[in-house]
N, CA, C and O atoms as a MOPAC input file, in Angstrom:
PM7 MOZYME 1SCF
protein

 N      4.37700 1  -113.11400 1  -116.23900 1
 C      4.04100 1  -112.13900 1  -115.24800 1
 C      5.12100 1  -112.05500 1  -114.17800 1
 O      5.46700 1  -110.93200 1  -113.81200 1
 N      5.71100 1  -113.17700 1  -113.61900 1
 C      6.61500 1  -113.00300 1  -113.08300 1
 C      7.92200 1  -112.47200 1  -113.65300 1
 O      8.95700 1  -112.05200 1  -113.13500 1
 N      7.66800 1  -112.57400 1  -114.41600 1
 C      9.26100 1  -112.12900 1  -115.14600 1
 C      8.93500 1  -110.26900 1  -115.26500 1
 O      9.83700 1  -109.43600 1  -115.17500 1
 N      7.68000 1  -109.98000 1  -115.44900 1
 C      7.78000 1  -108.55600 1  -115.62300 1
 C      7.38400 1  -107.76500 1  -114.10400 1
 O      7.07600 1  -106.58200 1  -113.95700 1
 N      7.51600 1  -108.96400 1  -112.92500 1
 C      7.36400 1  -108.37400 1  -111.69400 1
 C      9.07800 1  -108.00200 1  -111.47800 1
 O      9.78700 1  -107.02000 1  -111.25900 1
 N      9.18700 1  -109.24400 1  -111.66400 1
 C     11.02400 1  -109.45400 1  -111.64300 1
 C     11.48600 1  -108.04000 1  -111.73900 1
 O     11.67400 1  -107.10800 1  -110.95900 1
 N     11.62300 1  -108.33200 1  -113.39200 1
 C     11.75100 1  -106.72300 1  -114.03500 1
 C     10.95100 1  -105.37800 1  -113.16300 1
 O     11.02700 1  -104.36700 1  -113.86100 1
 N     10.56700 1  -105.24100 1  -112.47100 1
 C     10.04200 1  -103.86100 1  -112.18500 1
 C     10.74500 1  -103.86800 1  -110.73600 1
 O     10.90800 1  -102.74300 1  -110.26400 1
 N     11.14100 1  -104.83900 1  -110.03400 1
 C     11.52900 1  -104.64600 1  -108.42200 1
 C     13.36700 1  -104.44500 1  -108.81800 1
 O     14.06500 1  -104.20300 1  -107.83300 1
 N     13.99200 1  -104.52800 1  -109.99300 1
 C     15.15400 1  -104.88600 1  -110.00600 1
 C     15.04200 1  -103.06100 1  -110.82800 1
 O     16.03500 1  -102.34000 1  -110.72600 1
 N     14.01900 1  -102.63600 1  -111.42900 1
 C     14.80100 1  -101.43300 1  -112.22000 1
 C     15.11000 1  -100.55800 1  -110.99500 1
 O     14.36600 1  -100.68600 1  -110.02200 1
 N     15.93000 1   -99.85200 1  -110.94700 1
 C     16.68000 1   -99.02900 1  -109.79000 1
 C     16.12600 1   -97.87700 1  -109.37000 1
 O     16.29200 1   -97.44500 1  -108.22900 1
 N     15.41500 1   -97.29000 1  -110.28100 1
 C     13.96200 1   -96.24300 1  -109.32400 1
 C     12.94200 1   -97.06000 1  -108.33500 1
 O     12.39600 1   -96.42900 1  -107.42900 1
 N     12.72800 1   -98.20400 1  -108.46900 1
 C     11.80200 1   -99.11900 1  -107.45300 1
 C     12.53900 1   -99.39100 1  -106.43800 1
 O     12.14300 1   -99.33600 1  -105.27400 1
 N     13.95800 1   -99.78800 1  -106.88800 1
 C     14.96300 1  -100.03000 1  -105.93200 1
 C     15.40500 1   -98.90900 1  -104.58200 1
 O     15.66600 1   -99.27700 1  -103.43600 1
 N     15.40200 1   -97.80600 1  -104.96700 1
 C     15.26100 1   -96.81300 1  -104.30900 1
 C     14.46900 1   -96.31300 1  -103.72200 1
 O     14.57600 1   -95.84200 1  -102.58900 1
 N     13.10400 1   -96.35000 1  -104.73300 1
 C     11.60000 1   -96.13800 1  -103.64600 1
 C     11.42800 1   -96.99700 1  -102.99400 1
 O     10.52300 1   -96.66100 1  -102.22900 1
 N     11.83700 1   -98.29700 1  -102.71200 1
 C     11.88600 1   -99.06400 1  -101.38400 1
 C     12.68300 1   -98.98000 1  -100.59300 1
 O     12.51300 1   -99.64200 1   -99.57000 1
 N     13.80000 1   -98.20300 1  -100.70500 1
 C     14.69900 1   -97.66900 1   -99.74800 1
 C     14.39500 1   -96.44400 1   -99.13600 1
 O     14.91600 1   -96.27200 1   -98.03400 1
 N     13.68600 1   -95.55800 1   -99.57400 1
 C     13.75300 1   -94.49200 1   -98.97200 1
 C     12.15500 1   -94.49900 1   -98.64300 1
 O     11.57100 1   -93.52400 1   -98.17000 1
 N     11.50400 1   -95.80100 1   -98.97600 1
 C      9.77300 1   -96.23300 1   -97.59100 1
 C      9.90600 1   -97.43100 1   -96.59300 1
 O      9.08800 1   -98.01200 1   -95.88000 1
 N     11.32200 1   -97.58900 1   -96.82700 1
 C     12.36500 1   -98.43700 1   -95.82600 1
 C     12.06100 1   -97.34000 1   -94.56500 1
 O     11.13600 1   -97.15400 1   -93.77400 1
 N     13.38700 1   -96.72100 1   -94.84300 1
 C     14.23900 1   -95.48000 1   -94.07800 1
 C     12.54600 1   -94.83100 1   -93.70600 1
 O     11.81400 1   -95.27900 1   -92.82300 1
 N     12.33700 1   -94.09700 1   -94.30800 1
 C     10.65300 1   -93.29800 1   -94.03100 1
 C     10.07800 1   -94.61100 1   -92.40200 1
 O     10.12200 1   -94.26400 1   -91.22200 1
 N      9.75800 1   -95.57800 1   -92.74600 1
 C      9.46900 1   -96.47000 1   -91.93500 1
 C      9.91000 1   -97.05600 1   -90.79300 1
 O      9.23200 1   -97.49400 1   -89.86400 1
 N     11.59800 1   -97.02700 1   -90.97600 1
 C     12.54400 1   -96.82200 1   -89.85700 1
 C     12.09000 1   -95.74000 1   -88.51200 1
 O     11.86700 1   -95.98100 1   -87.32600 1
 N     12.07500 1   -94.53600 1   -89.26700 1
 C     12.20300 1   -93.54200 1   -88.69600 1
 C     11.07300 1   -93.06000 1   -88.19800 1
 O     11.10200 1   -92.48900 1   -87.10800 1
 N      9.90100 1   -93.20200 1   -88.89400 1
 C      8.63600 1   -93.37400 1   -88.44100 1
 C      8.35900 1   -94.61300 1   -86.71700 1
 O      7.68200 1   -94.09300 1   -85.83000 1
 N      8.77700 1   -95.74300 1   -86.50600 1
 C      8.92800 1   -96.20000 1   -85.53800 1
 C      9.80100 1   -95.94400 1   -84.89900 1
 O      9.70200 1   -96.68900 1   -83.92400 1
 N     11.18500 1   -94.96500 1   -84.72300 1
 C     11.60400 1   -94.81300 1   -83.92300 1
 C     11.25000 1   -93.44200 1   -83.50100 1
 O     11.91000 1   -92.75300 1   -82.72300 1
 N      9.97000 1   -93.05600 1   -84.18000 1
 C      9.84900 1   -91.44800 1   -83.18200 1
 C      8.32400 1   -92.10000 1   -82.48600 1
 O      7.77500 1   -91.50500 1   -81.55800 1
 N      7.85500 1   -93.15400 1   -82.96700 1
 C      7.00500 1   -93.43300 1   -81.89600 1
 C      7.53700 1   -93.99600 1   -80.66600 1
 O      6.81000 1   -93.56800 1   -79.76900 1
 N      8.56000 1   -94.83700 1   -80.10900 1
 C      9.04400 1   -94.96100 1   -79.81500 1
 C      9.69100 1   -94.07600 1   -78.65400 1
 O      9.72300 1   -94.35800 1   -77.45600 1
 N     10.27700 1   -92.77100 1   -79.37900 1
 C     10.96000 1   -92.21700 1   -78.79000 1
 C      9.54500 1   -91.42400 1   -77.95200 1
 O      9.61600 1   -91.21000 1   -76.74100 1
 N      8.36000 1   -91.05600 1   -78.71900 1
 C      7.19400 1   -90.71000 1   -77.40700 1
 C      6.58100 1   -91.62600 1   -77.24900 1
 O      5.43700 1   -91.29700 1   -77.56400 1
 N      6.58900 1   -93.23700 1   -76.76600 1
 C      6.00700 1   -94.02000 1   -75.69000 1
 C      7.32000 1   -94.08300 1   -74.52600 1
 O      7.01800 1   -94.57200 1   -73.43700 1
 N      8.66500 1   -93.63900 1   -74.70200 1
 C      9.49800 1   -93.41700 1   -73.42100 1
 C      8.85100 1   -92.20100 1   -72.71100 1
 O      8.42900 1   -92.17300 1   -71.55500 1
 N      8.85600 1   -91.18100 1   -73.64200 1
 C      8.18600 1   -89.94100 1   -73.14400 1
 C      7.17500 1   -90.08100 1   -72.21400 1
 O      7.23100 1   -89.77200 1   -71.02300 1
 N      6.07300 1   -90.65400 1   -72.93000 1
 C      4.78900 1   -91.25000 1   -72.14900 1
 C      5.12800 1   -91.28300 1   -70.89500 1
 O      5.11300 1   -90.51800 1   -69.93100 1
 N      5.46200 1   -92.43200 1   -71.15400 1
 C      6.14700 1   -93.29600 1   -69.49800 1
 C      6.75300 1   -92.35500 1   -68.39800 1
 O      6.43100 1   -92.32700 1   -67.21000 1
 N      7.71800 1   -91.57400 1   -69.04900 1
 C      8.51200 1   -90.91100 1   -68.00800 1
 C      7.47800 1   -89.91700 1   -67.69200 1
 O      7.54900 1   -89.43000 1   -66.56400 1
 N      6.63100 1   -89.56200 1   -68.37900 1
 C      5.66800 1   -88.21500 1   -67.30600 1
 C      4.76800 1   -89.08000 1   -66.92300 1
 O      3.96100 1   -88.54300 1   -66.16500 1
 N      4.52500 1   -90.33600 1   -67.14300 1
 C      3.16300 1   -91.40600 1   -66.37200 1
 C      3.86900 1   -91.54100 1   -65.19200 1
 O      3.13100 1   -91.62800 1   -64.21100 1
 N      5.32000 1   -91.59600 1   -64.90900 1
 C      5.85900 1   -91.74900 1   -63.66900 1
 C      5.89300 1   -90.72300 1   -62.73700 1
 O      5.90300 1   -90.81500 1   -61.50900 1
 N      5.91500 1   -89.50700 1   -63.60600 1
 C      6.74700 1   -88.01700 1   -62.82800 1
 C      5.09400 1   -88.26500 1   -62.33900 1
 O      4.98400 1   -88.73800 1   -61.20800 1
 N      4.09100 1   -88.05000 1   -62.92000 1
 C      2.52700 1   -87.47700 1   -62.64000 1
 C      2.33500 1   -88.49400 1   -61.45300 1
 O      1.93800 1   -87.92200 1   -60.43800 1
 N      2.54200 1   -90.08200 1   -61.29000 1
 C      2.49300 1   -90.88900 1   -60.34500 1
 C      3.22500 1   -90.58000 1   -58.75100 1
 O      2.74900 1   -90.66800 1   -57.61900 1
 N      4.66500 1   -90.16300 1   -59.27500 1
 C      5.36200 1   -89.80300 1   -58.23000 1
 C      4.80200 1   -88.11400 1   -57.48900 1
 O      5.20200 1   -87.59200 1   -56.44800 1
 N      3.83100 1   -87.62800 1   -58.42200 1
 C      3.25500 1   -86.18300 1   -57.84500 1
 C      1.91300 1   -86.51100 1   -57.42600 1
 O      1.35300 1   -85.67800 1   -56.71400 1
 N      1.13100 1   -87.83300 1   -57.80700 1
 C      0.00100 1   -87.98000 1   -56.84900 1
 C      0.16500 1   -88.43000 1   -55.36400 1
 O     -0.56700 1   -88.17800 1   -54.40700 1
 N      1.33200 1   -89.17200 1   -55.41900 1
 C      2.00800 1   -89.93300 1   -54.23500 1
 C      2.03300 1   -88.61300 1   -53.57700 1
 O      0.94500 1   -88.06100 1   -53.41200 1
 N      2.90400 1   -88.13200 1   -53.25200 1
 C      3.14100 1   -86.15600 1   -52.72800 1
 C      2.06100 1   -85.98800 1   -52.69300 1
 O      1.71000 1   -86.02800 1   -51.51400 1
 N      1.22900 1   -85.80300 1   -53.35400 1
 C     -0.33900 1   -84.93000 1   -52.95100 1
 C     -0.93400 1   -85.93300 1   -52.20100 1
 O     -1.73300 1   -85.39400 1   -51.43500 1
 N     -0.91900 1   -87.61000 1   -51.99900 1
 C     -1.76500 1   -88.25400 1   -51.30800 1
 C     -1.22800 1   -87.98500 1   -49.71900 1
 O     -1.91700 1   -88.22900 1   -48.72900 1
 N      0.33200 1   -87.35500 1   -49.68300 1
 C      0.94100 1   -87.45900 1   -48.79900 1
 C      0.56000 1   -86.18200 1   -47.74300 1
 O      0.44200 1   -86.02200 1   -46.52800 1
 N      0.46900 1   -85.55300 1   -48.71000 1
 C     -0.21500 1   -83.95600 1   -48.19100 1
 C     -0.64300 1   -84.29200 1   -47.92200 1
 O     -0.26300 1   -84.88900 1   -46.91500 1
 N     -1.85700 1   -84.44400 1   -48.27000 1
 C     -3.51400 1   -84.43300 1   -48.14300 1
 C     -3.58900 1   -85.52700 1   -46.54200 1
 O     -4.51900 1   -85.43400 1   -45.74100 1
 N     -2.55400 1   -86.37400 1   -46.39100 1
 C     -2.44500 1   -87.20100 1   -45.04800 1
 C     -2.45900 1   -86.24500 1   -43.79300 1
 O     -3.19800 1   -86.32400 1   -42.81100 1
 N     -1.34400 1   -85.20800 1   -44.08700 1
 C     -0.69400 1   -84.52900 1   -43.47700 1
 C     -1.57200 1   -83.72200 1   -43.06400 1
 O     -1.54200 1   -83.29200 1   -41.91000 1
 N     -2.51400 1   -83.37600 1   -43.95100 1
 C     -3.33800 1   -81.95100 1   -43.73500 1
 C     -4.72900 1   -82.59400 1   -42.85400 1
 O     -5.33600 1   -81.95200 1   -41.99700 1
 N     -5.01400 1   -83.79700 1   -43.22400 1
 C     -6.08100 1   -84.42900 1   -42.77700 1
 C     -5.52800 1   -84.43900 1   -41.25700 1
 O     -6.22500 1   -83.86300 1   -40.42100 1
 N     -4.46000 1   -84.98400 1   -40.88700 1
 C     -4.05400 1   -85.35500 1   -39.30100 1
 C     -3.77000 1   -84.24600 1   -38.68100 1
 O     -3.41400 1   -84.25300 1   -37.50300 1
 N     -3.91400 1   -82.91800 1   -39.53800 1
 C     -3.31000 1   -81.66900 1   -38.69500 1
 C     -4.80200 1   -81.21700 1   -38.43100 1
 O     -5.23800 1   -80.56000 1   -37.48600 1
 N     -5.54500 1   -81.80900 1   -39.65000 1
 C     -7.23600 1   -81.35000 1   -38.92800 1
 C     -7.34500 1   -82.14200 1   -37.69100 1
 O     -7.17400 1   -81.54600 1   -36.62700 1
 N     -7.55200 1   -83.14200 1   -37.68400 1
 C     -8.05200 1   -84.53400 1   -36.43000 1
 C     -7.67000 1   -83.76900 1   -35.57400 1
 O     -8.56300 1   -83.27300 1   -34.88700 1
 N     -5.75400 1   -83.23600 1   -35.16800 1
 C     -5.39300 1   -82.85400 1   -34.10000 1
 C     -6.17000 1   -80.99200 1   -34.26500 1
 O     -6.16500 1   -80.60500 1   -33.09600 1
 N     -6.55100 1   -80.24400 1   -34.83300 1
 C     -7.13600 1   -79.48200 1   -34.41700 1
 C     -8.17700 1   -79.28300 1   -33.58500 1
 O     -8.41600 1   -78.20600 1   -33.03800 1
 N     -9.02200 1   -80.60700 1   -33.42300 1
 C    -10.53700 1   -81.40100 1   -33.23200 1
 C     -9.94400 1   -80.80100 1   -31.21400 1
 O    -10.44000 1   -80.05500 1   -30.37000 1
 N     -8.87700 1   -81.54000 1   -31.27500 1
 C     -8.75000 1   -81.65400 1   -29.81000 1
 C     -8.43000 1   -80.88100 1   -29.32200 1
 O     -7.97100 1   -79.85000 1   -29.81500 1
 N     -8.67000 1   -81.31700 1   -27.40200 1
 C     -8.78200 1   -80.18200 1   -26.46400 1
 C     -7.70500 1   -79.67700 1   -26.10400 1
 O     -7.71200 1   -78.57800 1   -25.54900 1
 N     -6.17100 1   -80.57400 1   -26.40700 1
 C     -5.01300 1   -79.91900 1   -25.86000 1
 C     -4.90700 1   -78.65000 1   -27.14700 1
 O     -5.08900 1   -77.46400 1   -26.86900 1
 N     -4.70300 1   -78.95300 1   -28.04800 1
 C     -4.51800 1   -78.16200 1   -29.55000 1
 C     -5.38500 1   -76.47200 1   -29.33000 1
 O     -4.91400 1   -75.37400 1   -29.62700 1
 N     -6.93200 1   -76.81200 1   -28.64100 1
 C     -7.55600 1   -75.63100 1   -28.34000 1
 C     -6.97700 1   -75.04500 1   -27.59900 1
 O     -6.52300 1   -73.93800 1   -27.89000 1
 N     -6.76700 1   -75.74600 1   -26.10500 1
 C     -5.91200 1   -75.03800 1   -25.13300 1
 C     -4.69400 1   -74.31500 1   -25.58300 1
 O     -4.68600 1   -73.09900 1   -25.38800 1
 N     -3.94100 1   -74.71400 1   -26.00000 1
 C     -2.76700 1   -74.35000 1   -26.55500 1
 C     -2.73300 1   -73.19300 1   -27.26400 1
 O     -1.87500 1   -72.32200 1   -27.11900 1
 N     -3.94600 1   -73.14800 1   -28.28300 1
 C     -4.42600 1   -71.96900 1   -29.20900 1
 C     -4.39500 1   -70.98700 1   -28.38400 1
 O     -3.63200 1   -70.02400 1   -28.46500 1
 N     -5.54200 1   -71.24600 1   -27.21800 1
 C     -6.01800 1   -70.10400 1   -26.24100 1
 C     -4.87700 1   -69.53200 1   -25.43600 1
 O     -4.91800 1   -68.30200 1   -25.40700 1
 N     -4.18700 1   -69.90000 1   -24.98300 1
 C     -3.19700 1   -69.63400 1   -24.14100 1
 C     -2.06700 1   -68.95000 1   -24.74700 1
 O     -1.68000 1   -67.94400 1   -24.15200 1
 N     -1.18000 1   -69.44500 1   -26.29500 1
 C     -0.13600 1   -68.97600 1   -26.82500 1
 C     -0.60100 1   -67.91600 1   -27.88100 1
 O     -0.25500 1   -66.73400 1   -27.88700 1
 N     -1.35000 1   -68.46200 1   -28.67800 1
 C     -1.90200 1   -67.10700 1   -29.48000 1
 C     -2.86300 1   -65.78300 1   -29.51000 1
 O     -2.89900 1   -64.70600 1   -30.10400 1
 N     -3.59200 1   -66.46100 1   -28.56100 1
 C     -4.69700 1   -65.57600 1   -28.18000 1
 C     -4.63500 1   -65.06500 1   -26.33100 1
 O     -5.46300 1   -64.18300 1   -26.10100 1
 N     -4.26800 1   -65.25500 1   -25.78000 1
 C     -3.42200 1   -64.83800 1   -24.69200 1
 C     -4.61400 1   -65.01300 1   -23.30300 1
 O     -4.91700 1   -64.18900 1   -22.44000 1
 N     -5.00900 1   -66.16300 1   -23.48300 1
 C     -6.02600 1   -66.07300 1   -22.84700 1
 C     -5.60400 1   -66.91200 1   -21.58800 1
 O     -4.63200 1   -67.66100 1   -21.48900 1
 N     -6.76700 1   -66.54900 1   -20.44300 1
 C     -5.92700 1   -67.26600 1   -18.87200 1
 C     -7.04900 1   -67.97800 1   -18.85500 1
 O     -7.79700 1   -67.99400 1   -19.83300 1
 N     -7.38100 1   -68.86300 1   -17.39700 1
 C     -8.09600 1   -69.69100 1   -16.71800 1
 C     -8.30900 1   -68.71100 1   -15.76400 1
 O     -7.54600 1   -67.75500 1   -15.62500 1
 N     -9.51900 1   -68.93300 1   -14.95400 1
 C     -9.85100 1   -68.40600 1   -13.53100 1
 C     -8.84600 1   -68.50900 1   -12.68600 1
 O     -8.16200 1   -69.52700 1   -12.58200 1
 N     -8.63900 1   -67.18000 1   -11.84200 1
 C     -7.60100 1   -67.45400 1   -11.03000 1
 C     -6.05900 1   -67.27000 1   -11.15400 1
 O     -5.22100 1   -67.03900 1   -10.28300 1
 N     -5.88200 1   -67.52400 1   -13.11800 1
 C     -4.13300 1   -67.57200 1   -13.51600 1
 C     -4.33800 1   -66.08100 1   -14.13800 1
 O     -5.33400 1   -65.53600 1   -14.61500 1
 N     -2.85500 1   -65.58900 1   -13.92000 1
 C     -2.41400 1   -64.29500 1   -14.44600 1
 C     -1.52200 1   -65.25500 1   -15.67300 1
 O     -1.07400 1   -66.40100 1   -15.69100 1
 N     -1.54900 1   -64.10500 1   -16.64400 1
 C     -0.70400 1   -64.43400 1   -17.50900 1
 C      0.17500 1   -63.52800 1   -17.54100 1
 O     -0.14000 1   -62.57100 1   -16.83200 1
 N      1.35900 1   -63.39700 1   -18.17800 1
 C      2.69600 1   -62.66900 1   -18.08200 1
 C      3.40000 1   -62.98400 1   -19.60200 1
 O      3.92100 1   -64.04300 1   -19.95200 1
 N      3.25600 1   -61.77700 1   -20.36500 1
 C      4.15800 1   -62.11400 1   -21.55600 1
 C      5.24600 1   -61.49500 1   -21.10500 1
 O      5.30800 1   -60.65400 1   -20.20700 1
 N      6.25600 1   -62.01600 1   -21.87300 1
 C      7.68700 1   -61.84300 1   -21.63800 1
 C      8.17800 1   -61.40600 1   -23.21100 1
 O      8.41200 1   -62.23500 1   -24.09000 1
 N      8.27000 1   -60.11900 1   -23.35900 1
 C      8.98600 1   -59.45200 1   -24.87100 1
 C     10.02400 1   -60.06300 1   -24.85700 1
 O     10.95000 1   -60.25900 1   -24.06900 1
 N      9.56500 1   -60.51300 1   -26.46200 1
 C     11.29600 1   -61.46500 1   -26.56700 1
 C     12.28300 1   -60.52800 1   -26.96700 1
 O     11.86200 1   -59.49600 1   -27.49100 1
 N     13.62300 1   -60.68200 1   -26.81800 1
 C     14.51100 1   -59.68900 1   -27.30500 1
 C     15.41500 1   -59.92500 1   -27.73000 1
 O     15.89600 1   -61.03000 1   -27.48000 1
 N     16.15600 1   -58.94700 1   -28.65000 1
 C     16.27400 1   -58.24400 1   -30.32000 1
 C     17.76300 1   -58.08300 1   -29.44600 1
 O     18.02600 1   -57.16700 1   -28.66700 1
 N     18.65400 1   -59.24700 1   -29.81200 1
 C     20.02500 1   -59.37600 1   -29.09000 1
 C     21.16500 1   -58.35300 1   -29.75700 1
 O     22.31200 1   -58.27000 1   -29.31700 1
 N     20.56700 1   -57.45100 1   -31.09800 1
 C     21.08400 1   -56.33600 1   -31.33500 1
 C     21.09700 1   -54.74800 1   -30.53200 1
 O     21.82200 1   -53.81300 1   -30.19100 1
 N     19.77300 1   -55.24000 1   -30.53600 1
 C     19.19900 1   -54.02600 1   -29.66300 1
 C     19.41300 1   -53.76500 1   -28.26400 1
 O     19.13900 1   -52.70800 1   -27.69500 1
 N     20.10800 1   -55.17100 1   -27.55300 1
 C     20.49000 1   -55.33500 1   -26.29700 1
 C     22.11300 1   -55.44200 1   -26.40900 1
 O     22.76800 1   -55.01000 1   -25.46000 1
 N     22.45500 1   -55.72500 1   -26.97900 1
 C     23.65300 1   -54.80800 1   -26.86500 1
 C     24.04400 1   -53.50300 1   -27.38200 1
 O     25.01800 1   -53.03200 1   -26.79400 1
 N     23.59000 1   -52.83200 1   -28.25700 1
 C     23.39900 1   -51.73200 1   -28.36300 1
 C     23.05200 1   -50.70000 1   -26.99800 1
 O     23.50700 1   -49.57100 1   -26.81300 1
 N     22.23000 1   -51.36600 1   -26.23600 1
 C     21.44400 1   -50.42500 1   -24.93400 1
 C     22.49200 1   -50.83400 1   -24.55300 1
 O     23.39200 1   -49.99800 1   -24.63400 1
 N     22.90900 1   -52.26200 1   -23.96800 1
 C     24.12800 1   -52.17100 1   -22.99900 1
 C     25.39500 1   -51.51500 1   -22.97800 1
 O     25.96900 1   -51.03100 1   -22.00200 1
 N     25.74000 1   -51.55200 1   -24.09300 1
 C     26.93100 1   -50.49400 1   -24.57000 1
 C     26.75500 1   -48.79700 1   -23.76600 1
 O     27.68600 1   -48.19400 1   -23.23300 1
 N     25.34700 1   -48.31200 1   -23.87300 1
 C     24.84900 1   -46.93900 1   -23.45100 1
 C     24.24100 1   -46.86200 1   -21.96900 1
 O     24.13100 1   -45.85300 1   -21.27200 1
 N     23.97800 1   -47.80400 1   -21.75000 1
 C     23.36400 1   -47.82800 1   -20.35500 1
 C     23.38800 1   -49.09800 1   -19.51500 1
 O     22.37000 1   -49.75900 1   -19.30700 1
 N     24.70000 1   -49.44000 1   -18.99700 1
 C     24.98800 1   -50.63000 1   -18.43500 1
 C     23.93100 1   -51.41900 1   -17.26100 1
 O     23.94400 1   -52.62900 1   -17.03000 1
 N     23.14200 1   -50.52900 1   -16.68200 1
 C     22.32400 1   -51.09300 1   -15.56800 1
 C     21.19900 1   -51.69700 1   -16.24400 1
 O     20.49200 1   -52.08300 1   -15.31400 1
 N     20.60500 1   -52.01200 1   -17.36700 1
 C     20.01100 1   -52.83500 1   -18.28100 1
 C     19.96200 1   -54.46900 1   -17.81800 1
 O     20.88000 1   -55.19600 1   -17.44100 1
 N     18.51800 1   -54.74700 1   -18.00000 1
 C     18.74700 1   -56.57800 1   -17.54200 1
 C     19.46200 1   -57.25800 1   -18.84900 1
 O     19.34200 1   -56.78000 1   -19.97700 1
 N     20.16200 1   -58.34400 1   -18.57300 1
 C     21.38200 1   -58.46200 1   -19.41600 1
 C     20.53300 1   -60.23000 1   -19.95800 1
 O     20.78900 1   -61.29500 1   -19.39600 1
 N     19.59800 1   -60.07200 1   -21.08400 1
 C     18.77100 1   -61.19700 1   -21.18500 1
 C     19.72200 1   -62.36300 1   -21.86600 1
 O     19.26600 1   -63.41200 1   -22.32100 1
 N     20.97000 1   -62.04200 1   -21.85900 1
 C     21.43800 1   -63.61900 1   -22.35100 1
 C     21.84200 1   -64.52900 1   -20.83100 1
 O     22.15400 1   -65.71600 1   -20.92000 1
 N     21.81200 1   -64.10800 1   -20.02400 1
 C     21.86000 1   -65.01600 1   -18.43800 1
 C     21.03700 1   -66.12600 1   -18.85400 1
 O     20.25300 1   -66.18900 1   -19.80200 1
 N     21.47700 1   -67.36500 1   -17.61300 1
 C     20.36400 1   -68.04600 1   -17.48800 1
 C     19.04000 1   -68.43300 1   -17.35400 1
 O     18.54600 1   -67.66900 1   -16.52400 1
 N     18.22800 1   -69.20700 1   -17.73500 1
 C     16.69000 1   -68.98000 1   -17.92000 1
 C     16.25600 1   -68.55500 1   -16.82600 1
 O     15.46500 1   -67.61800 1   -16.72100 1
 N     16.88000 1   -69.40600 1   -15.60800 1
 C     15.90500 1   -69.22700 1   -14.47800 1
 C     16.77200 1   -67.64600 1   -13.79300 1
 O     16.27500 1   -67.22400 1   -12.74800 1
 N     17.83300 1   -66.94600 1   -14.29200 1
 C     18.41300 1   -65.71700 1   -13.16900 1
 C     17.08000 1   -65.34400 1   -13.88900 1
 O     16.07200 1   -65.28400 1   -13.18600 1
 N     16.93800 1   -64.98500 1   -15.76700 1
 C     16.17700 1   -63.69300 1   -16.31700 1
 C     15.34600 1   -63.50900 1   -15.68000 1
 O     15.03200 1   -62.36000 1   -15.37000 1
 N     14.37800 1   -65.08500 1   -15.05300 1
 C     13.37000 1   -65.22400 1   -14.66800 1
 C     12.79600 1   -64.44600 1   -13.29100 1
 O     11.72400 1   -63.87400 1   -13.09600 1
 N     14.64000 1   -64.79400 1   -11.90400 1
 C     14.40900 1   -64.18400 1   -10.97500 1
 C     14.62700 1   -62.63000 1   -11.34300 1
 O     14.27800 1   -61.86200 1   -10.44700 1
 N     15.04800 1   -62.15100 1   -12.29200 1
 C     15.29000 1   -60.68600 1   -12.13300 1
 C     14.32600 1   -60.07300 1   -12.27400 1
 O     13.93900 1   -59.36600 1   -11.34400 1
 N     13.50900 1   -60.14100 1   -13.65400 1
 C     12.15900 1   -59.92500 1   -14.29100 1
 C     11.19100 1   -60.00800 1   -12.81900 1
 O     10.55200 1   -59.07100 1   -12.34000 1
 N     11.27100 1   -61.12000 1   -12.38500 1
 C      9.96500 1   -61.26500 1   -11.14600 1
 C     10.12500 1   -60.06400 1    -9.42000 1
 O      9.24500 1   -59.34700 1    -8.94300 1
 N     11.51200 1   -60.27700 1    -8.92500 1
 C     12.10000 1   -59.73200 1    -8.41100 1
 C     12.30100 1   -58.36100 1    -8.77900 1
 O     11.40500 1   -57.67500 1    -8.28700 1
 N     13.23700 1   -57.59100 1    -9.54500 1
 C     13.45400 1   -56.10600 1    -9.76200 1
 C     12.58700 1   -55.52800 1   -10.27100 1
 O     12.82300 1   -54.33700 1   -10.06400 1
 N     11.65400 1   -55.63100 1   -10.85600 1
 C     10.71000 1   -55.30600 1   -11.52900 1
 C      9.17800 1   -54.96700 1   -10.59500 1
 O      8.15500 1   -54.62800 1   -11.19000 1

C-alpha cells in the first residue's frame, strides 16, 4: 500500500495538482489578508470619525450651556435684535462699502471720509450730524 501511495504522489499529474492547490492556497491567504489590512484601516478611519463627532457634539453641547446664559441673551438682544434697556438709545452705525466710499468721494468731496480714526468717525457722526 505504501508503495502504491508512493506511486500516485510521484506520478506528475498529482504532482501538479498539488502545486496548483499549493498556489490556489497561497493566494487564497493572501487576499484574506490583504482585507483584514483593509478592515483595520477603515476600523481606524471610522474611529478617527467618531473622535470628530465626539468632538462636535462637545462643541455643540458647550455652545448650548453658553446659550443658557444671561450675558449670551443680552448680547442676542442688543446685537441682533436691536433691542435697548430703559432709558438707553441705541444708534446703529451703517457699516460701509469702502468701494462705494470712494466712489462718492471721488464725486462729492464733502462726504464723511469713514476710514479716519475710530474715535474722529465717532466725533463727526455725533457732532455734524
Amino acid at each position: 500500500m505504501n508503495k502504491n501511495l508512493k506511486q500516485i504522489f510521484e506520478h506528475p499529474l498529482m504532482v501538479i495538482l498539488i502545486s496548483i492547490l499549493a498556489v490556489l492556497l497561497i493566494l487564497s491567504l493572501q487576499e484574506n489578508k490583504r482585507k483584514a489590512q483593509s478592515s483595520s484601516q477603515n476600523l481606524q478611519k471610522n474611529q478617527e470619525h467618531i473622535a470628530l463627532f465626539k468632538e462636535t457634539v462637545m462643541e455643540k453641547e458647550a455652545f448650548y450651556e453658553q446659550t443658557k446664559s444671561d450675558l449670551y441673551k443680552e448680547r442676542l438682544r442688543r446685537n441682533e435684535l436691536v433691542k435697548n434697556k430703559k432709558g438707553e438709545t441705541v444708534i446703529l452705525i451703517p457699516e460701509a462699502n469702502f468701494d462705494e466710499i470712494n466712489y462718492n468721494q471721488e464725486s462729492t468731496p464733502d462726504k464723511l471720509d469713514y476710514r479716519v480714526q475710530n474715535w474722529k468717525s465717532w466725533w463727526q457722526l455725533l457732532t455734524i450730524n
